[in-house]
C-alpha positions as CSV (number, residue, x, y, z in Angstrom):
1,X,133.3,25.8,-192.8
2,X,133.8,22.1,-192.7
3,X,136.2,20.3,-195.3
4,X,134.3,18.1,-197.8
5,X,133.8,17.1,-201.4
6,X,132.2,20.3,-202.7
7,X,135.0,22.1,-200.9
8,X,136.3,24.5,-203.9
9,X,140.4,24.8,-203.5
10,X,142.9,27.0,-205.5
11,X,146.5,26.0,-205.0
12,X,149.1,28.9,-206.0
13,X,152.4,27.3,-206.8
14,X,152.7,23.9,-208.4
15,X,155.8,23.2,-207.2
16,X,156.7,20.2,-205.2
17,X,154.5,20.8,-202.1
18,X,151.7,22.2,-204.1
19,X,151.9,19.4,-207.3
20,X,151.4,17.0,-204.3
21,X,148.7,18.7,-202.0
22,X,147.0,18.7,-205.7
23,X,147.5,15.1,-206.0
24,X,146.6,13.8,-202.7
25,X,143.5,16.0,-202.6
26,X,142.6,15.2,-206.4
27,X,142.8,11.4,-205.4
28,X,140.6,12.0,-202.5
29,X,137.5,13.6,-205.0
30,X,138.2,17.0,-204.1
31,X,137.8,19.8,-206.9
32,X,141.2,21.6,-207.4
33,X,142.2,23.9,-209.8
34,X,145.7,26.2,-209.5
35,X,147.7,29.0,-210.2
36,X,151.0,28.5,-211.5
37,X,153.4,30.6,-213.6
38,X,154.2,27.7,-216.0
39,X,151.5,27.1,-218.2
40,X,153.4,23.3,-219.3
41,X,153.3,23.0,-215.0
42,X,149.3,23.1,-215.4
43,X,149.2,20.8,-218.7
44,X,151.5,18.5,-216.5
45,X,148.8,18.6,-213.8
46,X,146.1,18.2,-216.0
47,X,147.6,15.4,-218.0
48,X,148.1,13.4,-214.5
49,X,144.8,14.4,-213.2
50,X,146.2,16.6,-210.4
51,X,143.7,19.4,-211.3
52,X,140.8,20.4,-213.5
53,X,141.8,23.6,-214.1
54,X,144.1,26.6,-213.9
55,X,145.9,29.5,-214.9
56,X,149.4,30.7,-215.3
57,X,148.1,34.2,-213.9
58,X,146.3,35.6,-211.0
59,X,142.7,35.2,-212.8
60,X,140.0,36.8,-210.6
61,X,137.0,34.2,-211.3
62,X,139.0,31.3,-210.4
63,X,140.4,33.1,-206.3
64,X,137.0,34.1,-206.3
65,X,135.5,30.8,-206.3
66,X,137.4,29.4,-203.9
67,X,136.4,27.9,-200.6
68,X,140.1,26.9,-199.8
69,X,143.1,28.6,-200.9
70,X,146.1,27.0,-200.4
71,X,149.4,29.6,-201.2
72,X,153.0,27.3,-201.7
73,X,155.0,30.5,-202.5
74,X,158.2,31.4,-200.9
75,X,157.4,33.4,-197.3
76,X,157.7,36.8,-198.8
77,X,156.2,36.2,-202.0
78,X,153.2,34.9,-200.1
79,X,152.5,38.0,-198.2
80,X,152.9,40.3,-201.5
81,X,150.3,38.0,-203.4
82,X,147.4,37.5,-200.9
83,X,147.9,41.7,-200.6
84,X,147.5,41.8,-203.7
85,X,144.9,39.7,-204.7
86,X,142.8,39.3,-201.3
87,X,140.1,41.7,-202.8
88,X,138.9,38.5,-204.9
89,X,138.6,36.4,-202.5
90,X,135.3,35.1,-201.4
91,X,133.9,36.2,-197.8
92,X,134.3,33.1,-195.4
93,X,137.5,31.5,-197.6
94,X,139.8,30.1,-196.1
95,X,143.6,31.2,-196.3
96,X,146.6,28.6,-195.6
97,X,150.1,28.5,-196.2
98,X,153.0,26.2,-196.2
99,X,156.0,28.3,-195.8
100,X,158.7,26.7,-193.2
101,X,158.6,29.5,-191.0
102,X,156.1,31.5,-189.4
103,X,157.2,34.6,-187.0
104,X,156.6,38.1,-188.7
105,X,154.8,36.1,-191.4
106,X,151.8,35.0,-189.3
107,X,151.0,38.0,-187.8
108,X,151.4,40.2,-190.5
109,X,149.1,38.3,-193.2
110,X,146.4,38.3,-190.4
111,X,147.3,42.1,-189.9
112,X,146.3,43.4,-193.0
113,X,143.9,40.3,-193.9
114,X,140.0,41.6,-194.8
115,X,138.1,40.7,-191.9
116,X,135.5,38.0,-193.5
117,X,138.6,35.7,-194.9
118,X,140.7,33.4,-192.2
119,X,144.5,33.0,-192.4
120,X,145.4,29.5,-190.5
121,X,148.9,28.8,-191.2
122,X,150.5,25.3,-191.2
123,X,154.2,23.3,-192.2
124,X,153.9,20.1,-193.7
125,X,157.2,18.7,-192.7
126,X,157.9,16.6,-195.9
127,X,159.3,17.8,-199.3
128,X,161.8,16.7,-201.5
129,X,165.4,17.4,-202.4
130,X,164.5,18.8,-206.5
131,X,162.5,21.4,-207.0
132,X,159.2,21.5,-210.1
133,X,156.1,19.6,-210.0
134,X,157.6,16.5,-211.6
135,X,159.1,15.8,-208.6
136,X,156.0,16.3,-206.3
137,X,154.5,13.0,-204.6
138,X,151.6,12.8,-202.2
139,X,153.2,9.4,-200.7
140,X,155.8,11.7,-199.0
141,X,153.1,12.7,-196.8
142,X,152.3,9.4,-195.6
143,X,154.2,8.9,-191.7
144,X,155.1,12.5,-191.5
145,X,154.1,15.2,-189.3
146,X,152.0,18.6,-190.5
147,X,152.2,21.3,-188.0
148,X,149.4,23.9,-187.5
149,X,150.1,27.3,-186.4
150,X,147.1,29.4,-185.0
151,X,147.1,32.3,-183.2
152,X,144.5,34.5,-181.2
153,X,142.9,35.6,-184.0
154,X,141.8,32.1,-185.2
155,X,138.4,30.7,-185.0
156,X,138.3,27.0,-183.2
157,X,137.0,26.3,-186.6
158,X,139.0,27.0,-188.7
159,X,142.0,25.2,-186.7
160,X,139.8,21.8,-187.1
161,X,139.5,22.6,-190.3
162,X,143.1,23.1,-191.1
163,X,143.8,19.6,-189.0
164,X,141.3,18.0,-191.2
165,X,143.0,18.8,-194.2
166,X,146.2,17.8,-193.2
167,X,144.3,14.4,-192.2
168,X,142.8,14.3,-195.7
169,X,146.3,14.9,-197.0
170,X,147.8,11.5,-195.2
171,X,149.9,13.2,-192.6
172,X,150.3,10.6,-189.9
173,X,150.7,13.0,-187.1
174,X,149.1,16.6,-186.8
175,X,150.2,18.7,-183.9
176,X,149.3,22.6,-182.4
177,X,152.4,25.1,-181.8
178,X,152.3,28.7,-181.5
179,X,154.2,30.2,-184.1
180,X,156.8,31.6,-181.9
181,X,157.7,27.6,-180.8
182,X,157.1,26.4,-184.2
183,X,160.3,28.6,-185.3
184,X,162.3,27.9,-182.4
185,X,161.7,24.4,-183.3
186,X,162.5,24.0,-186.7
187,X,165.8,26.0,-186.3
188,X,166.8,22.8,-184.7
189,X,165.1,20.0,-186.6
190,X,165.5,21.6,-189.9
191,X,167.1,24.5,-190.7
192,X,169.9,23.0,-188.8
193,X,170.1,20.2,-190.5
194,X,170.4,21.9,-193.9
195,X,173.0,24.0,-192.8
196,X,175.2,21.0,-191.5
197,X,174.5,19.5,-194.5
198,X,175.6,22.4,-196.7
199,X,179.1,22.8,-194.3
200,X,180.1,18.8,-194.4
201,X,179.5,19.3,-197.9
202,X,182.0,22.2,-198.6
203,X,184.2,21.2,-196.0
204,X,186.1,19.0,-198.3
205,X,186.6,20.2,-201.3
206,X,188.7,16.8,-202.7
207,X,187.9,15.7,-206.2
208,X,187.1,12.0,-206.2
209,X,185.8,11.7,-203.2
210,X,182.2,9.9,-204.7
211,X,184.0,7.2,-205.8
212,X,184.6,6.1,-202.1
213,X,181.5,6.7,-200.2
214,X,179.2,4.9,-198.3
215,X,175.6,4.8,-197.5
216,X,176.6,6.7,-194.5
217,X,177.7,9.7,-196.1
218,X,174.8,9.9,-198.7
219,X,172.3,9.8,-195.8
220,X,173.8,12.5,-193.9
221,X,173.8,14.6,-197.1
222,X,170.8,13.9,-198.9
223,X,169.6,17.7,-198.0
224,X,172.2,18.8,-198.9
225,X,171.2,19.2,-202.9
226,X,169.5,22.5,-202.0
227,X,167.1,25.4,-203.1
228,X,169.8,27.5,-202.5
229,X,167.0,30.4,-203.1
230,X,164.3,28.9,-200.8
231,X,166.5,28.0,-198.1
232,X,168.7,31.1,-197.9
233,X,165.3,33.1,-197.5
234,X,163.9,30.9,-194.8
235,X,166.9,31.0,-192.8
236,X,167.3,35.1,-193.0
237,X,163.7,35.2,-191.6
238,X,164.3,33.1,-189.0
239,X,168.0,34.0,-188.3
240,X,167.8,34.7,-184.5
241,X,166.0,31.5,-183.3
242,X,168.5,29.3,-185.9
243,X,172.0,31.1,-184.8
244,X,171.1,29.9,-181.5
245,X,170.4,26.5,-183.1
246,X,174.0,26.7,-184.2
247,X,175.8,28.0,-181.6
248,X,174.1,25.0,-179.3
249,X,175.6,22.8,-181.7
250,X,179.3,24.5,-181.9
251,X,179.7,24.1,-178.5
252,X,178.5,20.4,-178.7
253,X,180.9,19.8,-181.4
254,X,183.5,21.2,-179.5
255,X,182.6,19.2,-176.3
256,X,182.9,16.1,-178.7
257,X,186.4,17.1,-180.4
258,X,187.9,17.7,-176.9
259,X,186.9,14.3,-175.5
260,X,188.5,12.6,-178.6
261,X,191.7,14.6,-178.3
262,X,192.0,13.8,-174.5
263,X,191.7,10.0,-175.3
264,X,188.2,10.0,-173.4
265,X,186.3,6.5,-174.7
266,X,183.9,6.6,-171.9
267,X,182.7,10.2,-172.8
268,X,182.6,9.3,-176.4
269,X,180.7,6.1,-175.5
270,X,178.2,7.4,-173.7
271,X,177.3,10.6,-176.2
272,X,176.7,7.8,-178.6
273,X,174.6,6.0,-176.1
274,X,172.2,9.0,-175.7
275,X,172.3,9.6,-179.4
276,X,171.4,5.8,-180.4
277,X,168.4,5.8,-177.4
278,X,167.2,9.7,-178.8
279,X,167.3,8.3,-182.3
280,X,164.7,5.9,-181.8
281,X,162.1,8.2,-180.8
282,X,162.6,9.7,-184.5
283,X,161.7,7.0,-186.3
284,X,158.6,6.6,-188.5
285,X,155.5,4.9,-187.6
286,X,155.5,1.4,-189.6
287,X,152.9,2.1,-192.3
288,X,150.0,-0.3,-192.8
């Protein structure tokens, strides 16, 4: 199958991922229509011409008319819907996700998945701190990376496909891991982060302390205002690659604290060094 403007594609779950897959692919001429629980969620989309139509249930004629079917559930309410609704699917749809972690997920969708439809799993890395489709906004994909996860069982095909429609989307960068590496690597780059975020933020519990802060601090905790559901589920089913994550940071941590309490500048110094020069290789392509 090869992406293009008579490409039929079902979103499930206008939240802010899906509300902004909708609106960057709406923009682009692409036909969408969605699933949602919230019927005001698909008047919203309707009214800001995000889709042209939908339903607040799982109605058969619009998953069976689907070329592309795009799932933004939580991981394990993704795998109990396409179980239970894959017997509407069209043969030769396409499946894709965009949960934030993909061992046990991966290979059990494509486990049970009817033969004639292809799962190809991917991450957008972008999203936003509030949850609903108000808050969705394509432009967050602009200089960001998208992430696509095949595995044996995928067609050459449909992975081009999948990297075309993270293209389409405006992702500035689209990379290939397994999804083995994919998890080992978010543990670090986000789950990580979220949970420092979460600990700095409970760490002090002093009332008043907003009335003194910096940009500094509001940076380093802008993740912090979390999905506590979300998040708490992503990190249980990837628990084993992100407690190494935070044991590797512990012990850097400690590394730090000790050098401060033995008076050493130099070591200091040069950990800062190495973070300032890693930093930069972080930032975000200048946009045109």
């Amino acid at each position: 199958m090869i992406l293009n403007k008579d490409t039929k594609i079902l979103i499930v779950g206008l939240g802010v991922i899906g509300g902004g897959y909708a609106k960057a692919l709406s923009k682009k001429g692409y036909k969408v229509k969605c699933i949602t629980r919230k019927q005001s969620d698909i008047d919203y989309a309707l009214e800001h011409d995000m889709v042209i139509g939908g339903s607040p249930f799982p109605d058969p004629d619009l998953i069976s008319e689907a070329d592309l079917i795009v799932v933004a559930l939580y991981p394990q309410a993704f795998i109990d819907w396409v179980k239970e609704y894959q017997k509407h699917m069209k043969p030769g749809a396409i499946l894709n996700d965009v949960t934030g972690v993909k061992g046990g997920i991966v290979n059990e969708v494509q486990s049970f998945l009817r033969r004639d439809v292809e799962f190809i799993a991917s991450h957008p890395m972008a999203g936003r701190e509030r949850s609903g489709i108000e808050y969705s906004d394509d432009m967050v994909f602009k200089g960001a990376n998208f992430i696509v996860t095949p595995t044996e069982k995928n067609t050459k095909e449909a992975i081009e496909f999948c990297k075309s429609l993270g293209e389409e989307l405006g992702f500035a960068k689209i990379s290939e891991l397994s999804p083995e590496d994919h998890d080992s690597m978010i543990a670090f780059l986000s789950q990580l982060t979220h949970v420092i975020a979460v600990t700095l933020m409970t760490s002090n519990t002093k009332e008043g302390l907003e009335k003194y802060t910096g940009d500094s601090f509001r940076d380093l905790t802008r993740i912090a205002k979390i999905n506590d559901r979300m998040w708490s589920e992503l990190f249980l089913c990837n628990k084993e690659a992100l407690l190494s994550q935070m044991d590797a940071f512990a012990k850097e941590f400690e590394l730090f604290r000790n050098m401060l309490s033995e008076g050493d500048e130099e070591g200091m110094r040069e950990k800062m060094r190495l973070s300032t020069s890693r930093r930069g290789l972080f930032d975000k392509p200048a946009q045109n």
